[in-house]
C-alpha positions as CSV (number, residue, x, y, z in Angstrom):
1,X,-25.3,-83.7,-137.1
2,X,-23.5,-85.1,-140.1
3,X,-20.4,-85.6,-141.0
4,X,-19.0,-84.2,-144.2
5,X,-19.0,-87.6,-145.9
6,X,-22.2,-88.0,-144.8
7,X,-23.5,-84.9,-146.3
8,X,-21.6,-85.3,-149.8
9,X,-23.6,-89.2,-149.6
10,X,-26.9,-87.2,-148.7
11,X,-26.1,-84.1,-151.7
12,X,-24.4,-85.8,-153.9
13,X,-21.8,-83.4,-153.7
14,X,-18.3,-84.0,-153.7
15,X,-16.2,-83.4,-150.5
16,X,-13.4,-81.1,-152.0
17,X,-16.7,-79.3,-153.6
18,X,-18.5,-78.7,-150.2
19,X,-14.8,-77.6,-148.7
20,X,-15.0,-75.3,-152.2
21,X,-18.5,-73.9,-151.1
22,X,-17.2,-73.3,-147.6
23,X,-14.5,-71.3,-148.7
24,X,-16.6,-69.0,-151.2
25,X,-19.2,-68.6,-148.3
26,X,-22.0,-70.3,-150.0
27,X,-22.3,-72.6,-147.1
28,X,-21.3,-71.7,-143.7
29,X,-18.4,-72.9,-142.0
30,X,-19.5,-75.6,-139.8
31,X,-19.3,-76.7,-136.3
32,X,-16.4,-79.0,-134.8
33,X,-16.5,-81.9,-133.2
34,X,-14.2,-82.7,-130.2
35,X,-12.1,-84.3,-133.0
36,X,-11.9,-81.1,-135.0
37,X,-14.5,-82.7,-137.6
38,X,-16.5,-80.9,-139.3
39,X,-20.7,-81.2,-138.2
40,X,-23.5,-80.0,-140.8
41,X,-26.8,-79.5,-139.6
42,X,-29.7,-79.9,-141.8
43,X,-30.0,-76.5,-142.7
44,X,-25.9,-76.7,-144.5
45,X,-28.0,-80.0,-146.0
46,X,-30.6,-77.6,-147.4
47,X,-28.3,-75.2,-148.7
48,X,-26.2,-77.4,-150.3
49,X,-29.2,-79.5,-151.9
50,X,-30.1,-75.9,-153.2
51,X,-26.7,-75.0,-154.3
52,X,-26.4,-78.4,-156.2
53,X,-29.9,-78.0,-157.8
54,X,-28.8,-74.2,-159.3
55,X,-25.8,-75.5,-160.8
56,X,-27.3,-78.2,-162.3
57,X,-29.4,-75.6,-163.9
58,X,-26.3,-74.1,-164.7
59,X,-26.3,-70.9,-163.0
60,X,-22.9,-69.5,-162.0
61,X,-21.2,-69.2,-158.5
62,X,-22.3,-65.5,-158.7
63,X,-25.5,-65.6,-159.6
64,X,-26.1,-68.7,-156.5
65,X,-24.3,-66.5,-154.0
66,X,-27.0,-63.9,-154.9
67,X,-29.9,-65.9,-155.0
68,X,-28.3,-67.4,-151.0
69,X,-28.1,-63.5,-150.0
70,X,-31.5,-63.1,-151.2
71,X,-33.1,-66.4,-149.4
72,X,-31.5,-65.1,-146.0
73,X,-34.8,-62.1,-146.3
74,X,-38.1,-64.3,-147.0
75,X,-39.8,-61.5,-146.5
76,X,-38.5,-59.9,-149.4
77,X,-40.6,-59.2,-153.2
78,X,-38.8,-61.9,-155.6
79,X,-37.7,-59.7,-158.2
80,X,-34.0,-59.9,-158.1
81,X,-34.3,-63.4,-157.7
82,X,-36.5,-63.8,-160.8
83,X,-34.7,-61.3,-162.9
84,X,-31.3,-63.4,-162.0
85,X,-33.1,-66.7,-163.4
86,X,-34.8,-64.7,-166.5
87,X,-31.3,-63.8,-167.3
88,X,-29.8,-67.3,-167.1
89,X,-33.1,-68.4,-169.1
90,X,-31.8,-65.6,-171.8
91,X,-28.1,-67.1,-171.3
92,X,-29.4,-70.9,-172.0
93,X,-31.7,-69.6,-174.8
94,X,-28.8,-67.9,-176.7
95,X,-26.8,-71.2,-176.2
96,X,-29.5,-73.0,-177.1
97,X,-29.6,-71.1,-180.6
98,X,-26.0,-71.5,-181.0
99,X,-25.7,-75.6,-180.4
100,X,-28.3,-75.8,-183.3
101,X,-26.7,-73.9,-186.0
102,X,-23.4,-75.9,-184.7
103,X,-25.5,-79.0,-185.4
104,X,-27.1,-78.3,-188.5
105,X,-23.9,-77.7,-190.0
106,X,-21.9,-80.7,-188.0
107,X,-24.6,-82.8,-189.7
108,X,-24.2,-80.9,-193.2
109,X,-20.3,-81.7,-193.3
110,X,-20.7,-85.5,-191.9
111,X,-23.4,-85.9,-195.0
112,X,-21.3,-84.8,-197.6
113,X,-18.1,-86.4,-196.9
114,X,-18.0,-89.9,-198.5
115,X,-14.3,-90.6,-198.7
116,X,-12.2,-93.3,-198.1
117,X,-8.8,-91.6,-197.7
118,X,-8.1,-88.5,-195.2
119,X,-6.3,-87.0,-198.2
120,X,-10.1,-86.2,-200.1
121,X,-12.2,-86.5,-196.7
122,X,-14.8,-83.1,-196.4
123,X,-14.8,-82.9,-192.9
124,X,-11.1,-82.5,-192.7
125,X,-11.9,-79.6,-195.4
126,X,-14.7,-78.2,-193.8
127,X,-12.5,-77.6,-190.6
128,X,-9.6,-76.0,-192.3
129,X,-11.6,-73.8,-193.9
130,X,-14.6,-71.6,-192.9
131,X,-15.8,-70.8,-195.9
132,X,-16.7,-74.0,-196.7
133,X,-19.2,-73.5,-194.2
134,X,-23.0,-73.2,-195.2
135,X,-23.4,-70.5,-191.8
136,X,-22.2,-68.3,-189.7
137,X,-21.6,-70.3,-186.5
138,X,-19.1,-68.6,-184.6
């Protein structure tokens, strides 16, 4: 049994994030100790590892809590679970897209400015006004 300092040591997760998880039911509510502690067992260790790993990924709350409901039936196909991650890959991708084009014109508007006060200084420009802009970024 672990504590829940313990755990966040083991997950890397943060104590007021696992009581977070608790409360949105991602991980079950744990046993208590004589002391009213909380006690994990390794399987609130798994499930947090797995919880941690998916948001790094970047998936949302929602789309975890599905992908938990789903892991509760192993003997279910994988579809929703593949179609939830192909539409976070389409998410990322879109992002993806968007961060260049922010980029290539961030780049663009550092380039061209080469003055010394504020008062002539292109980037200041550029931001104040959109049409200065080479692309649609928005």
């Amino acid at each position: 049994m672990l504590s829940i300092g313990d755990l966040s040591r083991q997950t890397g997760v943060k104590v007021p994030t696992i009581r977070y998880y608790e409360q949105m039911g991602l991980i079950s509510a744990p046993e208590r100790s004589s002391g009213n502690q909380r006690r994990y067992t390794g399987k609130e260790l798994e499930r947090l590892s797995f919880i941690r790993h998916a948001r790094e990924l970047g998936l949302t709350i929602e789309a975890i809590r599905d992908l938990v409901k789903l892991s509760a039936n192993p003997d279910m196909p994988c579809g929703e679970a593949h179609e939830i991650a192909s539409q976070h890959l389409a998410v990322l991708t879109g992002r993806i897209a968007q961060l260049r084009k922010l980029k290539k014109e961030l780049e663009r508007i550092t380039a061209t400015c080469d003055a010394a006060y504020i008062g002539e200084c292109y980037v200041i420009q550029a931001l104040s006004d959109h049409g200065q802009c080479e692309t649609e970024h928005d």
